[in-house]
Every structure is written in C-alpha cells, then in structure tokens.
C-alpha positions as CSV (number, residue, x, y, z in Angstrom):
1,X,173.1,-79.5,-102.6
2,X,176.4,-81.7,-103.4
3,X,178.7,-82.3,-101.1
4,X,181.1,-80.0,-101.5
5,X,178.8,-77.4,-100.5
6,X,176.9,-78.8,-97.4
7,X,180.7,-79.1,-95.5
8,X,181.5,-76.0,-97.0
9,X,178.3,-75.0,-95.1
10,X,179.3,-76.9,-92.0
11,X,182.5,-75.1,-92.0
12,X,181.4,-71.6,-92.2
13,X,178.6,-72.7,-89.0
14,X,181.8,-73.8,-87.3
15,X,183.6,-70.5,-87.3
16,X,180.2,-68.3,-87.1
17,X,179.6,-70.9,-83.7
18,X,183.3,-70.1,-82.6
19,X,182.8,-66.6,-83.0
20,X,179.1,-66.4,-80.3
21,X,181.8,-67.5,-77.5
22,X,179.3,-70.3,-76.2
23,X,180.9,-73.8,-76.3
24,X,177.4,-74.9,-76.5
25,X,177.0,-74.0,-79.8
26,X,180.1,-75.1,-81.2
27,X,179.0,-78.6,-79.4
28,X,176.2,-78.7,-81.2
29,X,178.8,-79.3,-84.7
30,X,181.2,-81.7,-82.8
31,X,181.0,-85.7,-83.1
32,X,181.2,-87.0,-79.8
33,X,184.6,-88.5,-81.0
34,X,186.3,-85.4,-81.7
35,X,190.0,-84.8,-80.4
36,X,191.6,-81.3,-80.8
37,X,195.6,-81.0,-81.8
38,X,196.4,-77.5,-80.3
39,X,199.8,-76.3,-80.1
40,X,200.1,-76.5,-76.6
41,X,197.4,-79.3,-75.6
42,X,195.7,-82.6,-77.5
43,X,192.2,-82.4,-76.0
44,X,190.2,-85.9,-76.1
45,X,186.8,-84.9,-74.9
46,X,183.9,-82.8,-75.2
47,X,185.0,-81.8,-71.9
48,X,188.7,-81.3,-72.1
49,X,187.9,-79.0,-75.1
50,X,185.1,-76.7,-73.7
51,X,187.8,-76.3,-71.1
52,X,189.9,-75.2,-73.9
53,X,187.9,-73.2,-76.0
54,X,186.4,-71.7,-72.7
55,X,189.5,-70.4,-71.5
56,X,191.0,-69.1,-74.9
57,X,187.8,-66.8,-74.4
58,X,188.6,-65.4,-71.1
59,X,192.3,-64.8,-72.4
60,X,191.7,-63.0,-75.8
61,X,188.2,-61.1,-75.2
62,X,185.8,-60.2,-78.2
63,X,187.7,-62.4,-80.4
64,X,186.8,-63.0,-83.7
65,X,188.1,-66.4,-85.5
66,X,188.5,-66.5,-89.2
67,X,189.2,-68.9,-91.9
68,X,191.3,-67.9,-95.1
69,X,192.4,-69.7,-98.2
70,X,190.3,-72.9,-97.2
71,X,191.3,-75.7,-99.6
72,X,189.4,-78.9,-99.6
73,X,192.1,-82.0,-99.8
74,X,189.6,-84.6,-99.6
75,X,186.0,-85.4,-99.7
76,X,184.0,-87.8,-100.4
77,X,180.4,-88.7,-99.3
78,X,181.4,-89.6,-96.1
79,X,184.2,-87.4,-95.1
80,X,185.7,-84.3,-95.5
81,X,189.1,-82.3,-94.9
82,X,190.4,-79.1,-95.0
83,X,192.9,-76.8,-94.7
84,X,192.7,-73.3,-94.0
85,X,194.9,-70.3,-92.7
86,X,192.8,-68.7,-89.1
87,X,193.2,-65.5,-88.1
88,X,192.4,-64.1,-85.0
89,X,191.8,-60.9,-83.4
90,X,190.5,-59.7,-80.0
91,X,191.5,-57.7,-76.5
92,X,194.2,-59.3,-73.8
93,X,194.9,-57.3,-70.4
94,X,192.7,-54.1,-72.8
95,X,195.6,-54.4,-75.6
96,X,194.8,-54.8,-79.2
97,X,195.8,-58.4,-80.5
98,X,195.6,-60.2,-83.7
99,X,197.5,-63.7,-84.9
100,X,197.5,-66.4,-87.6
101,X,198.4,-69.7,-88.4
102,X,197.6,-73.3,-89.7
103,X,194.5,-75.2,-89.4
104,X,193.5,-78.8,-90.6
105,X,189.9,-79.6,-90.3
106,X,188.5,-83.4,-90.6
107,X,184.3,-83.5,-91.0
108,X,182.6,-86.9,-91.1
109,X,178.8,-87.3,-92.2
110,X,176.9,-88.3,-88.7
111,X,173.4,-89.1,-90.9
112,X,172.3,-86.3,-92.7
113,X,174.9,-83.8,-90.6
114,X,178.3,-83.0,-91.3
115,X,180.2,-82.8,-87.9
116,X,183.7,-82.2,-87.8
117,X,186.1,-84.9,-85.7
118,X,189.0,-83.1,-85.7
119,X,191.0,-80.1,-85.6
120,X,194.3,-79.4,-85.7
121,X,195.9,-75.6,-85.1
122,X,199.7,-74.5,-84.8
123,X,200.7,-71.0,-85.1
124,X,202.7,-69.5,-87.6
C-alpha cells in the first residue's frame, strides 16, 4: 500500500470515528501533540478537545460529519495534509440542521500509524 492510500485510509477512520460519537475512538487516531483550530476555540490537549468534540455532540444530536472534495497538498513518507470541504448534519432543540465549511488536516507517521496532529475548521 503507498502512501497516498494508507492516510487516505487514516482519513476516512477519522470521519467514520467522528461519526460513533465516542471521543475514545477518535483518540485512538490523535498524536498526543495534536492542537485543534476551531472557529471559536484553539484546543491544545487531548483533554481540551474531548471537551470540544464532546460538547458539539450534545449540541447537534445524531450528527453525521462528512468530508468532500479532499485534495492532498502534501505528502511525503512522513507527513501528510489535506484539505477538504465537511458537511454536517444532525438535530438541535428537535430541529433539522445541516452546515459546511473548510477543513485542513495535517497526519504525521507515528511508526507504522498515520495519526493526524492537527485540524483546522472555519465555516463557510
């Protein structure tokens, strides 16, 4: 498997680990290192972003995370990154929502895994 495909992998076990709403399996793709650009919060820790992630779930209910039109910008052997547009759809207060906007992914090779260092999100 080259590269290319084993963080193309890693990126599609991101989103389906987003999607089970249990930070512990989206921990499970993090470096320990990671820091999260949100658009309202830069979150430094493993424990500042569960706290994140966490509450996003208890805001927008059965939400389902996407990636779209994921172009790979650079990648070598070591590293990776990504941009992509995310959608998003789910319940708040029982209504209906759905959004989109910008996302940059950055994946380093941690020994023979790909885990992904940062993430940066803004809406549209």
């Amino acid at each position: 498997m080259t590269h290319r495909h084993e963080v193309e992998a890693a990126l599609k076990c991101y989103i389906k680990a987003t999607n089970t709403h249990d930070f512990s399996e989206v921990e499970k793709l993090l470096h320990k290192d990671a820091v999260y650009w949100f658009s309202d919060r830069t979150c430094k820790s493993l424990e500042e972003i569960r706290a994140y992630f966490e509450h996003a779930w208890d805001v927008v209910r059965e939400e389902v995370y996407s990636a779209h039109d994921v172009q790979w910008m650079a990648l070598d052997e070591r590293a990776a990154t990504c941009i992509y547009t995310y959608r998003y759809e789910g319940i708040v207060n029982g209504a209906k929502v759905s959004g989109t906007g910008r996302a940059t992914n950055v994946f380093v090779r941690q020994e023979e895994d790909w885990r992904l260092i940062h993430e940066h999100l803004s809406a549209l």
